[in-house]
C-alpha positions in Angstrom: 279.1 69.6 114.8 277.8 69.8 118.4 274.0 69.9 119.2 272.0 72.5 119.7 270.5 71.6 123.4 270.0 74.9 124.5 267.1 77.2 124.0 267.9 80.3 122.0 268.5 83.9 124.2 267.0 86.8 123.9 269.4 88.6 121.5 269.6 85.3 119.0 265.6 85.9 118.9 265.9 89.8 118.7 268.7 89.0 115.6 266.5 86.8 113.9 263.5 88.8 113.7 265.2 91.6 112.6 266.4 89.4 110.0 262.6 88.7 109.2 262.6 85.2 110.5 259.6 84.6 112.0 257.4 82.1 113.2 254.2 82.8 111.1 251.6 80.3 109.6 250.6 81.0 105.8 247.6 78.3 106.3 246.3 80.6 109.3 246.0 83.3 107.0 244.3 81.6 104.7 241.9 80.2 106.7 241.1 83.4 107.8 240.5 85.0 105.0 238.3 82.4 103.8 235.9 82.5 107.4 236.4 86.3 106.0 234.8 85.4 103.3 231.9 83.6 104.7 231.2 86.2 107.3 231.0 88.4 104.3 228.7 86.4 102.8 226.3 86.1 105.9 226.0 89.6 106.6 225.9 90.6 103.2 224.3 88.0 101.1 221.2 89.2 101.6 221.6 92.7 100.7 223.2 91.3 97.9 220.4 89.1 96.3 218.2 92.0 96.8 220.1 93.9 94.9 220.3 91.2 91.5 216.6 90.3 92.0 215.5 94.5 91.8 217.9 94.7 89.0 216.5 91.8 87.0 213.1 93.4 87.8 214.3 96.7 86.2 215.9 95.3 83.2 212.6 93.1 82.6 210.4 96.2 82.6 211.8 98.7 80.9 213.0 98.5 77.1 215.3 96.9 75.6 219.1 98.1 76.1 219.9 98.6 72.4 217.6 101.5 72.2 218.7 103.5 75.0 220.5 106.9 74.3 224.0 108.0 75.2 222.9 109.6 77.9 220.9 106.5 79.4 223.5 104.4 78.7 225.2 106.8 81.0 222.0 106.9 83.7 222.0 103.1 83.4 225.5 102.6 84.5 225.0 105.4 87.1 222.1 103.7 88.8 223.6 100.3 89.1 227.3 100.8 90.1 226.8 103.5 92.6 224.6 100.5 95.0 227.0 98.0 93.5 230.0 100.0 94.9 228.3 100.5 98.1 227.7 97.2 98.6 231.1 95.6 97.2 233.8 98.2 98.4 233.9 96.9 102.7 233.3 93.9 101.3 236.5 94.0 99.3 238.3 96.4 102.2 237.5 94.1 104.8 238.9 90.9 103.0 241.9 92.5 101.9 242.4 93.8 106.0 241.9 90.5 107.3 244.7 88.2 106.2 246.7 91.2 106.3 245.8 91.9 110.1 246.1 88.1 111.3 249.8 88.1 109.4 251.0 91.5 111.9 249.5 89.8 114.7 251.1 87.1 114.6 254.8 88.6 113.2 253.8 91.0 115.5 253.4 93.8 113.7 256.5 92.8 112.3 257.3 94.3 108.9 260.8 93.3 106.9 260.9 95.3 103.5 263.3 93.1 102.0 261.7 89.9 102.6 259.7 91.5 100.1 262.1 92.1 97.7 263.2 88.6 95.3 265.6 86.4 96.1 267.3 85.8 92.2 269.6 83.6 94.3 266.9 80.9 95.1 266.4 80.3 91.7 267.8 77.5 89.9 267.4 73.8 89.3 269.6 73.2 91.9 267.8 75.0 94.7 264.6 73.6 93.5 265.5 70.0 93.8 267.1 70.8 97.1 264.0 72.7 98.5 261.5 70.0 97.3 263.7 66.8 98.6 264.4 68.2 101.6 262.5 67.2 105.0 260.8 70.4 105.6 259.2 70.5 102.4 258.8 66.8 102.9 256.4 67.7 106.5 254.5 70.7 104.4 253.4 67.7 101.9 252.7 65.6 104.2 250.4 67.8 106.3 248.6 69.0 102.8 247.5 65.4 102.2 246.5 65.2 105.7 244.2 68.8 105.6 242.9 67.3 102.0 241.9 64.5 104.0 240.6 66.3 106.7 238.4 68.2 104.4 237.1 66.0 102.0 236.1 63.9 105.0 234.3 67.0 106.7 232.4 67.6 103.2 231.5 64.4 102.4 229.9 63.9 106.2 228.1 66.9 105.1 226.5 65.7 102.4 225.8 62.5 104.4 223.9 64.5 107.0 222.2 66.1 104.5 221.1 63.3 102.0 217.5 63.7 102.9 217.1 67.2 102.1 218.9 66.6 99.4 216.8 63.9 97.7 213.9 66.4 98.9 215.0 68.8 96.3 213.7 67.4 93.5 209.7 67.9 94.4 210.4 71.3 95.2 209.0 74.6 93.6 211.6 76.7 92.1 211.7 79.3 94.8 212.3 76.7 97.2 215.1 74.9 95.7 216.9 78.1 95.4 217.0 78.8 99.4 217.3 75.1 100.1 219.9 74.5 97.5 222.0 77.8 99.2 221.5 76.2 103.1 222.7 73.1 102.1 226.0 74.6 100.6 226.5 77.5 102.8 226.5 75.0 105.7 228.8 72.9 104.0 231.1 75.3 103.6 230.7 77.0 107.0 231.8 73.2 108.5 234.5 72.9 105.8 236.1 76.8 106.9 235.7 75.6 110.8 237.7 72.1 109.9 240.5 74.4 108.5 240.5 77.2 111.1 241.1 73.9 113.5 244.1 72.6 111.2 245.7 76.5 110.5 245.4 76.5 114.2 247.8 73.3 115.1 250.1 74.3 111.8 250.6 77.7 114.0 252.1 75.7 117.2 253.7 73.7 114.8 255.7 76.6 113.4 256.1 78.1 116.7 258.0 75.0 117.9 259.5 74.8 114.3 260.6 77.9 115.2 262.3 77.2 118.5 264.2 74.3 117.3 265.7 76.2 114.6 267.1 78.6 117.2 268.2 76.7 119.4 272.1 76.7 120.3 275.1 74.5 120.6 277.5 74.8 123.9 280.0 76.3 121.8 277.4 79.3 120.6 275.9 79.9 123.7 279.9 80.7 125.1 280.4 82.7 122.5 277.4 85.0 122.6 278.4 85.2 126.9 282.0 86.4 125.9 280.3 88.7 123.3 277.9 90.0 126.1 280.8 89.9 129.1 282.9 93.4 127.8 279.4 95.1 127.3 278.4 94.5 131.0 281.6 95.4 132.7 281.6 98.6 130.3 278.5 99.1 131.9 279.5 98.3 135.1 282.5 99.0 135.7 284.7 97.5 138.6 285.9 99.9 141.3 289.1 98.6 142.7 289.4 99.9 146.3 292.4 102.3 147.5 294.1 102.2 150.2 294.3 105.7 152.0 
């Protein structure tokens, strides 16, 4: 079979995406959703702990649940999931809009319905060994291991950096171990998210040039798809033969 040496045109590229393939990165979208996540929890958090630390107050001061009445069993629930809703609900909306937003922009806005619909055909014992022997599959394992890597070396350095206040939080008051406890963690994690956005990042141009190998074309193809495109042009175009008067 003769190599593929030559980048793809514009119609193999218009063919394939309206076949749904794509160049898209499943590890960017994940790593958005999970900086989602700790946005979320920075703008929010807050609100949030206000929220369980008035409630705790409530329950604490008033009698005890088994005596309350239908009706303030019904008040009860009334008073805590209406600010519980209001609270949760963007929250929610704005995770399930993110990862959903980054995959349209970068298909984009892109959408294939029967990409969504299963493929019966890929499943089998045979298609599984081939998909988890072969070389691409092979690359996705391979650049797991190295993202596990990445990340258990980002959290440990953070725990490193942080091994004073760490050992500090065993002489503190109860209060203060709780806010301590939740800086040492949230900054973890905030380091942890950046180290993956980095690594979703470089998977993307990976795909992308992924992508562009996989389209390329062979001599023979890129003939073909000229003698395809030839009759449309001249019946665009049309040659005028000149007459002689």
């Amino acid at each position: 079979m003769e190599n593929r040496i030559h980048p793809a045109t514009v119609r193999k590229r218009q063919q394939a995406r309206a076949r749904g393939h794509i160049a898209k990165s499943s590890d960017l979208t994940g790593a958005a959703l999970l900086g989602g996540m700790m946005l979320a929890f920075l703008v929010t958090g807050h609100n949030f702990a206000d929220y369980l630390e008035e409630t705790a107050r409530q329950h604490l001061s008033t009698p005890s649940l088994t005596k309350l009445t239908p009706n303030g069993w019904f008040e009860l629930l009334q008073n805590h999931l209406v600010p519980l809703a209001t609270l949760l609900l963007p929250v929610l909306l704005f995770l399930l809009l993110l990862p959903l937003g980054v995959h349209l922009i970068q298909t984009r806005f892109h959408i294939h319905p029967a990409r969504t619909v299963p493929d019966w055909s890929r499943i089998g014992p045979a298609n599984g060994f081939q998909r988890i022997f072969s070389a691409d599959n092979t690359v996705r394992t391979g650049f797991g291991l190295v993202k596990l890597l990445a990340i258990g070396t980002v959290v440990l350095w953070g725990l490193y950096a942080r091994r004073t206040d760490i050992v500090a939080l065993s002489t503190m008051s109860i209060g203060d171990l709780t806010g301590t406890l939740i800086d040492i963690l949230f900054g973890i994690m905030l380091e942890a998210t950046a180290a993956l956005l980095v690594i979703a990042v470089f998977d993307f141009f990976y795909q992308r040039r992924k992508y562009d190998r996989e389209l390329m074309m062979s001599t023979e193809e890129l003939r073909e798809e000229m003698r395809d495109q030839r009759p449309n042009a001249q019946a665009a175009f049309p040659v005028r033969k000149n007459s002689n008067r």
